[in-house]
C-alpha positions in Angstrom: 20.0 -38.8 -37.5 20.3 -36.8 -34.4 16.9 -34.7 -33.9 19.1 -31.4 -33.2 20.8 -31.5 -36.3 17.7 -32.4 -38.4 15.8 -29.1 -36.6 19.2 -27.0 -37.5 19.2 -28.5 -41.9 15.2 -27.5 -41.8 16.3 -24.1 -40.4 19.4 -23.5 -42.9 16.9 -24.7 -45.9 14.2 -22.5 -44.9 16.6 -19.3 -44.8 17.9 -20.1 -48.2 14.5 -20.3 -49.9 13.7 -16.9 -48.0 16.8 -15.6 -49.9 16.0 -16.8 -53.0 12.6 -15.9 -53.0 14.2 -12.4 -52.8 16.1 -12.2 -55.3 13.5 -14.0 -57.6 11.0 -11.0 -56.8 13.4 -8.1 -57.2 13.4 -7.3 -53.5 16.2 -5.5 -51.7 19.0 -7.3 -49.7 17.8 -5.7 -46.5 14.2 -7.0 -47.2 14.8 -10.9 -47.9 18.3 -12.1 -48.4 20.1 -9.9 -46.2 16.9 -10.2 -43.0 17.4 -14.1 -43.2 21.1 -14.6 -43.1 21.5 -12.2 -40.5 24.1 -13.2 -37.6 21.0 -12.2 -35.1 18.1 -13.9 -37.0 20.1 -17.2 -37.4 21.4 -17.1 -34.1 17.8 -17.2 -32.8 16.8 -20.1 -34.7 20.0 -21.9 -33.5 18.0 -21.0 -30.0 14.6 -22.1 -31.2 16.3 -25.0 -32.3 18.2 -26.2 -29.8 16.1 -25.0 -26.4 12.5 -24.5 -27.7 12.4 -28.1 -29.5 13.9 -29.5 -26.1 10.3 -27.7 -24.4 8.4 -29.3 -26.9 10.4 -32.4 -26.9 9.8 -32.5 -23.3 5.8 -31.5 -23.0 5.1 -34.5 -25.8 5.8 -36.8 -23.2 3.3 -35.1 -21.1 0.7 -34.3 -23.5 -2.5 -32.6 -22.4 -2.7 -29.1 -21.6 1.1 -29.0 -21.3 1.8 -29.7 -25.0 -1.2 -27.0 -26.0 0.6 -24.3 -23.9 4.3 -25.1 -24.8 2.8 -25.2 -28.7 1.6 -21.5 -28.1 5.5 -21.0 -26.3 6.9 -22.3 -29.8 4.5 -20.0 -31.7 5.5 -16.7 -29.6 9.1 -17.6 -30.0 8.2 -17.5 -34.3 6.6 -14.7 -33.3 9.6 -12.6 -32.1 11.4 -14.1 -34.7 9.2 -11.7 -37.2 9.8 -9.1 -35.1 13.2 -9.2 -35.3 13.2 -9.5 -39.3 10.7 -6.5 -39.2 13.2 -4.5 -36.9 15.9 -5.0 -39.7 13.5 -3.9 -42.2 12.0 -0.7 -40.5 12.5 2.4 -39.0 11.8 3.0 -35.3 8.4 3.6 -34.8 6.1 6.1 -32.8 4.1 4.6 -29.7 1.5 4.4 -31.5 3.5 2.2 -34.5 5.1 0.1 -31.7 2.2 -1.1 -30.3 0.9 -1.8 -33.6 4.0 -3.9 -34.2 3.8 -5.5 -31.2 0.7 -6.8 -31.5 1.1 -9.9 -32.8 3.1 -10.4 -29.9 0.3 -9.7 -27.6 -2.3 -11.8 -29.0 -0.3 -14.8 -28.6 0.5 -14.5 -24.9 -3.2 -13.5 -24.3 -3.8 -16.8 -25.7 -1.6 -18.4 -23.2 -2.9 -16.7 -20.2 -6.2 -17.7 -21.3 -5.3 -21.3 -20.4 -4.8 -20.0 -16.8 -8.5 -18.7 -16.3 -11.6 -20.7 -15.3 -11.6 -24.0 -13.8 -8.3 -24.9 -12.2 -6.5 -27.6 -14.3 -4.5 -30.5 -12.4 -1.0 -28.5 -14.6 -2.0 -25.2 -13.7 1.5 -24.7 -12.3 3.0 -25.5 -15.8 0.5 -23.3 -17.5 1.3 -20.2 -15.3 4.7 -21.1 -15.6 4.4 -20.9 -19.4 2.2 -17.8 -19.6 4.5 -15.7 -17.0 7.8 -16.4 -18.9 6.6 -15.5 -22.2 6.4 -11.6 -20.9 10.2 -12.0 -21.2 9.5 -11.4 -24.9 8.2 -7.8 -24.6 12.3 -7.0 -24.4 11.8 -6.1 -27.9 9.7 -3.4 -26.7 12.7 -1.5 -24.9 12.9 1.6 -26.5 15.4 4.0 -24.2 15.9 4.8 -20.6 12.3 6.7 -20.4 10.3 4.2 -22.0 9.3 2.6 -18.1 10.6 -0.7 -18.7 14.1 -2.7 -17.6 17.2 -3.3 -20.2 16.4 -6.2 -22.2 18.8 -8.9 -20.3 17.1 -7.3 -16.8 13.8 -7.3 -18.5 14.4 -11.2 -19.2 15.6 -11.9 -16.1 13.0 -10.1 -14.0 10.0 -11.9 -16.1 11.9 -15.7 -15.4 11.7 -14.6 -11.9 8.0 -14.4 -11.6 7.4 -17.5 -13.4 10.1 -19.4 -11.2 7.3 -19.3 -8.7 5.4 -21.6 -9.9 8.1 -23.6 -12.0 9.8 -24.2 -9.0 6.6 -26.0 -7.7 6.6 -28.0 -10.6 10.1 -29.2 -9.3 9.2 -30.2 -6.3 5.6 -31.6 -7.1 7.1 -33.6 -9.3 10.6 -34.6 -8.1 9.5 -38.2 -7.3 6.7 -38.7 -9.2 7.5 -38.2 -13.1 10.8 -37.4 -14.5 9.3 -35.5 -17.7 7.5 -32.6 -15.9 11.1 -32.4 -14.1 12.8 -32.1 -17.4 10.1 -30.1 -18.8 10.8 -27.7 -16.3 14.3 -27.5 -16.3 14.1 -26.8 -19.9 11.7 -24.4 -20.2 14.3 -22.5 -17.4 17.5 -22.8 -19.5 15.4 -21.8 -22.4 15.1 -18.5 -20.8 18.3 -18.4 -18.6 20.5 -18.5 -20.2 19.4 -19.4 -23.3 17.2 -16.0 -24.3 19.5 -13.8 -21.5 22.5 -14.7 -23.3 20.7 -14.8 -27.0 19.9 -10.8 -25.8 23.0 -10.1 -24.2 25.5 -10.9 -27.6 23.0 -9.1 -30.0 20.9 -6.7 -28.4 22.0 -5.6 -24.9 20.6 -1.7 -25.6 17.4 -3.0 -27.4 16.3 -3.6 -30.6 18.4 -1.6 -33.7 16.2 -0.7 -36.2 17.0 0.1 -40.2 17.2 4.2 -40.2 16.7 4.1 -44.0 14.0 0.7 -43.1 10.1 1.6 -44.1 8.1 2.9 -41.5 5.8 1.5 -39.5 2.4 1.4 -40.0 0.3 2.4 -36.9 -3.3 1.4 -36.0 -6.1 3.4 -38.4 -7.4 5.9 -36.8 -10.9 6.8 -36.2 -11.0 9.6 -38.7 -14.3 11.2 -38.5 -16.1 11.6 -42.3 -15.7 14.5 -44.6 -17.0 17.5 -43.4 -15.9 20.6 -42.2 -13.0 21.0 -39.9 -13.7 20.2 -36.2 -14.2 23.6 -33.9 -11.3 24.0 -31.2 -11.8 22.7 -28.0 -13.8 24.6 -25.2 -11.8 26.6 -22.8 -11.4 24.7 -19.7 -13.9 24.1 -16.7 -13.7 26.6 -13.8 -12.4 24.7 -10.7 -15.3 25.7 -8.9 -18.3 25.3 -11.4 -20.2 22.1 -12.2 -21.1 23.5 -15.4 -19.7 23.7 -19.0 -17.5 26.8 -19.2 -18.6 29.8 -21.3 -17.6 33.1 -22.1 -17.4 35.3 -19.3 -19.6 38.0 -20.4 -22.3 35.5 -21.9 -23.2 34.5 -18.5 -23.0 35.4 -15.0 -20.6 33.9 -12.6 -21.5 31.1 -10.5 -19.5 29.3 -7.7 -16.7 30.8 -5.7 -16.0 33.5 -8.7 -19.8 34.5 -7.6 -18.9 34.8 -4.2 -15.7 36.7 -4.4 -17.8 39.0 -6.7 -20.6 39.7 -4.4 -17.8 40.8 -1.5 -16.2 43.1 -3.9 -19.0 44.6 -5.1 -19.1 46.5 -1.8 -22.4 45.3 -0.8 -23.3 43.6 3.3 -22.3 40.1 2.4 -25.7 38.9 4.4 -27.6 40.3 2.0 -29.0 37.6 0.3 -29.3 35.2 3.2 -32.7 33.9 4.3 -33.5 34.5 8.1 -33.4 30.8 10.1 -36.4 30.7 12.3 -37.1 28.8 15.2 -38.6 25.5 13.3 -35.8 25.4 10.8 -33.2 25.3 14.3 -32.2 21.9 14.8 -32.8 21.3 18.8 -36.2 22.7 17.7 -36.9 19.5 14.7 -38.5 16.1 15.7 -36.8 14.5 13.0 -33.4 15.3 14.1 -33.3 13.4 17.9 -30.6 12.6 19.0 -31.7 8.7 19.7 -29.7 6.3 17.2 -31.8 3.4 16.5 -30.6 -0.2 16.2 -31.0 -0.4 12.6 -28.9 2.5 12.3 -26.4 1.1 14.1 -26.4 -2.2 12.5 -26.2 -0.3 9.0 -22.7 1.5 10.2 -20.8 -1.6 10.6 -18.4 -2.4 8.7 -17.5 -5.9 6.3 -15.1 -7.7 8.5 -12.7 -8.6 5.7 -12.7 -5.4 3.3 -11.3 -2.2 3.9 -12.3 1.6 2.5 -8.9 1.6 1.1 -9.4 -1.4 -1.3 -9.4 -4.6 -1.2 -7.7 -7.2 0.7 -4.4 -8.7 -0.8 -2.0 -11.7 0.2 -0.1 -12.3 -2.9 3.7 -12.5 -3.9 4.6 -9.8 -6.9 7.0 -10.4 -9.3 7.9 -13.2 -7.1 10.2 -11.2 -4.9 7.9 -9.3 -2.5 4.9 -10.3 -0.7 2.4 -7.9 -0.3 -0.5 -8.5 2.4 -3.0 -5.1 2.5 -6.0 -4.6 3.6 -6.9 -7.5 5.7 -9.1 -6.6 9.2 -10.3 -8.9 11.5 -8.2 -11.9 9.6 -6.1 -14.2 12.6 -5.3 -17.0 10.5 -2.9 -15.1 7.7 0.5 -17.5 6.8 2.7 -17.3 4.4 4.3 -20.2 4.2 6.4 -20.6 0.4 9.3 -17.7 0.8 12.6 -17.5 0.5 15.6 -15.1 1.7 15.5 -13.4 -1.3 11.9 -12.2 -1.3 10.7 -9.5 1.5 7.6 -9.0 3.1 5.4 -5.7 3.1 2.0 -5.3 5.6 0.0 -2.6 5.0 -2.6 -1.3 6.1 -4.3 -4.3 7.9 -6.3 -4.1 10.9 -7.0 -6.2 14.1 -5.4 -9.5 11.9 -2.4 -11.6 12.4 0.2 -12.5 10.0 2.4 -15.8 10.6 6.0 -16.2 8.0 7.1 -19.3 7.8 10.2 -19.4 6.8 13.4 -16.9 6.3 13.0 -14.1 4.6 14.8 -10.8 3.8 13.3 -8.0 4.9 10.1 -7.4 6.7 8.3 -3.9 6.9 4.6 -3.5 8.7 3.3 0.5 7.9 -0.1 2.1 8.5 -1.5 -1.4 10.7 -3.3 -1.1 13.6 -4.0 -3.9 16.4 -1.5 -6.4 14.1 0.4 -9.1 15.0 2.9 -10.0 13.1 5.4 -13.7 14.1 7.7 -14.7 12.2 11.0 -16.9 11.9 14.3 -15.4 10.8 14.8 -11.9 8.7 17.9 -11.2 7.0 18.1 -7.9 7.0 15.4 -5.5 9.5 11.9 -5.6 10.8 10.5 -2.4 10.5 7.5 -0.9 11.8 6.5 2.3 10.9 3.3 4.6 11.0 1.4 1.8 13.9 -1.0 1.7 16.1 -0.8 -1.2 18.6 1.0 -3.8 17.2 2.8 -6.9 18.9 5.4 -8.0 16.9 7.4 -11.5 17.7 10.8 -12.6 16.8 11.3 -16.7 17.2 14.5 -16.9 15.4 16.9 -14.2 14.5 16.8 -10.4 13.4 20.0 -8.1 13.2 18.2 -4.8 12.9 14.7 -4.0 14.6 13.2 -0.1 13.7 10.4 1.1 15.1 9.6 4.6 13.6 6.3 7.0 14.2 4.6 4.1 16.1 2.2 4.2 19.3 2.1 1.2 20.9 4.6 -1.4 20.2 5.3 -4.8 21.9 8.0 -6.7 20.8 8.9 -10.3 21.8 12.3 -11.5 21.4 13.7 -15.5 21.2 16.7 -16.3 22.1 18.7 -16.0 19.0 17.5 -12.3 18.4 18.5 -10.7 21.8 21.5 -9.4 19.7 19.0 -7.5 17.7 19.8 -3.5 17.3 16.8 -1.9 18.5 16.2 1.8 16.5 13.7 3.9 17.2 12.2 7.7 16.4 9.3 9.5 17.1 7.4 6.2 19.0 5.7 5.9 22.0 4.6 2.6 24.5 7.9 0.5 23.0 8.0 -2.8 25.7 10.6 -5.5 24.9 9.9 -9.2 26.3 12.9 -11.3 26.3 13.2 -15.1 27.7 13.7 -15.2 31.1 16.9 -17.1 32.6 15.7 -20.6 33.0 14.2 -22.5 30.1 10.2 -22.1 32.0 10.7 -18.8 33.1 8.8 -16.1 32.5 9.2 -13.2 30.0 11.0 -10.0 31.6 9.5 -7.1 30.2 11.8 -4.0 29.5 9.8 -0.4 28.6 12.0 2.1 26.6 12.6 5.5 26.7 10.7 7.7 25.4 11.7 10.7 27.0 15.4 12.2 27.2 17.2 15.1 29.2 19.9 16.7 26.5 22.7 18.7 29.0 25.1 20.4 27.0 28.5 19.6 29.0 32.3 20.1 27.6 31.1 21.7 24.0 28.5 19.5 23.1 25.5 17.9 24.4 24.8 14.5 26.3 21.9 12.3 26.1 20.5 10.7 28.6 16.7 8.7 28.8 14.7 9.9 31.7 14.4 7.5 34.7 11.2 7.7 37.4 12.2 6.5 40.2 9.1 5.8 42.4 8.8 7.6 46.0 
């Protein structure tokens, strides 16, 4: 008998033992019989049945670390699965409830990502791939339009997009090598697209809908404290300008700046109180305060080559559309060299490093570098560079739109195919362009624009016109 259909009898006899269980224990149709035979619940153990069991079906001919993580995918799917009975049963609850209800949830897909820590495994592309999808399953958590999150089919979408990443690695690892991590892989995709996008879209495109007249939900105990006498009110707040623990204002005198705004309206000379500097405590006059810097106090002053005061250095992709490279100084061999048109790239703050794209991507923006240098292939959409010092930046394919905004210092150099670029900029200074020259050796021509303009206001309205030095 066909595996599908023996999954799909298991399912329909484990429903109807939940509903008579119910009815043999007195319980209410919206707490057994009713919860089970549910259009939603069975429709998601049609989908457990027919996409999960293809995963699993799939990673046993892998084995290994595969099967353990798509075992844990099977048991966060019977996780949600709860859920969604206890949603029928109960009544929406408070943040505090809802994480409480969704932490069984949680515990699971901690226990996948712990799979992706420590030693690299030889599948750690299919374990990723596993733990990243499974934060698709927090759509449950969707609660309105100010809870912070996506609507459940974006929410599903958006999470399949960051475990693509490394699913579509798997792909291409293993296109010629061994057809099962191929179909494991294209399962575990239409498991989620469309399988779970759809599942959400037909039942719960607004989130879950929970019972009004359902029990409550219990939220986490608190830490009550034991029984004694009610706790005193809070202090009054700190003063701004005082280290120390606020107290009444007459219990103490005032201390800070509310000292010193006394003392000048009490009337008295607001030198008062201040010692008289004589000529030892004067600083040309002290032997410890030369002004010779010694070498160890120079050597103490520089600066890590590779970290920066703002934090630390990233080159990562997030959410697998944007790639984010911050903080990197003195770096020259930076590539990034897996994107795609749909993702975009974002340099920040970096410093005296240089940043090579491989590939076609969709937008480009490089704010707050200095000394960067920035090549890359073809850009979809713009190049931007805004809030530079000193950068070069170089085009080798094409670029509709180049902006250059708030920038001192900018030299850009243009193949072939990007001499149709539109040029914008505002508020820049020290913009050179170097195109190709005519023949194929040639050299670069170098083009400065203006910076400066003479506005003449001629026939109602004004004219524009960069200013040209002519030399003498």
């Amino acid at each position: 008998m066909d595996e599908k259909l023996i999954q799909r009898l298991e399912s329909a006899v484990t429903r109807l033992e939940v509903v008579t269980a119910g009815f043999r224990g007195g319980g209410s149709p919206e707490t057994g019989a009713e919860a089970a035979l549910d259009p939603a619940i069975v429709a998601f153990d049609d989908l457990m049945a027919e996409f999960v069991a293809r995963v699993s079906a799939a990673a046993g001919k892998i084995g290994g670390k595969v099967l353990e993580v798509t075992k844990i995918l099977g048991e966060a799917f019977s996780v949600q699965k709860e859920l969604l009975v206890k949603v029928k049963q109960s009544q929406k609850p408070d943040p505090a409830g809802m994480a409480e209800f969704l932490k069984p949830l949680h515990e699971v897909i901690m226990k996948a990502n712990a799979l992706t820590e420590g030693r690299r495994s030889d599948f750690f592309n299919h374990l990723k791939t596993a733990a990243d999808s499974l934060t698709a399953l927090a759509w449950i958590a969707y609660t309105g339009k100010d809870c912070g999150m996506s609507l459940p089919i974006a929410h599903v979408e958006e999470s399949w997009q960051m475990a693509e990443f490394y699913n579509n690695k798997i792909l291409v690892e293993y296109k010629t090598k061994d057809p099962n991590h191929v179909e494991w892989a294209k399962a575990l995709k239409e498991l989620y697209v469309p399988g779970l996008r759809d599942y959400v879209k037909r039942f719960y495109p607004l989130g879950p809908v929970w019972n009004p007249t359902g029990k409550t939900t219990a939220s986490a105990p608190p830490k009550a404290p034991g029984p004694s006498a009610p706790a005193p009110p809070p202090p009054p707040p700190a003063s701004l300008f005082s280290s120390e623990p606020s107290q009444a204002s007459s219990s103490r005198p005032k201390e800070g700046m509310a000292a010193v705004f006394q003392e000048i309206n009490s009337g008295k000379p607001a030198t008062s109180g201040l010692r008289k500097v004589t000529d030892d405590m004067k600083t040309k006059n002290r032997a410890d305060r030369s002004g010779v810097v010694g070498a160890g106090q120079k050597e103490g002053r520089v600066s890590s080559p590779s970290f920066s005061k703002a934090g630390p250095p990233k080159l990562e992709l997030q959410m697998g559309r944007k790639w984010v490279v911050e903080n990197q100084i003195g770096r020259k061999n930076l590539v990034i060299d897996d994107c795609d048109a749909k993702q975009s790239v974002y340099v920040y703050g970096c410093k005296d490093s240089v940043l090579k794209i491989q590939g076609k991507v969709n937008n480009i923006t490089i704010d707050k570098c200095t000394k960067m240098g920035i090549v890359f292939a073809d850009v979809v959409a713009a190049c931007e560079v805004v809030n530079c010092n000193s950068v070069e930046v170089q085009c080798q394919g094409s670029a509709p739109t180049i902006s250059v905004d708030n920038t001192a210092g900018c030299q850009l150099y243009l193949g072939k195919d990007a001499l149709e670029a539109s040029i914008t900029t505002a508020k820049s200074s020290e913009i050179n362009v170097l195109v190709p020259g005519a023949e194929p050796d040639g050299d670069w021509g170098e083009h400065a624009l203006p910076q400066q303009y003479i506005h003449v206001f001629k026939d109602g309205q004004f004219v524009t016109t960069p200013v040209s030095h002519s030399g003498g």
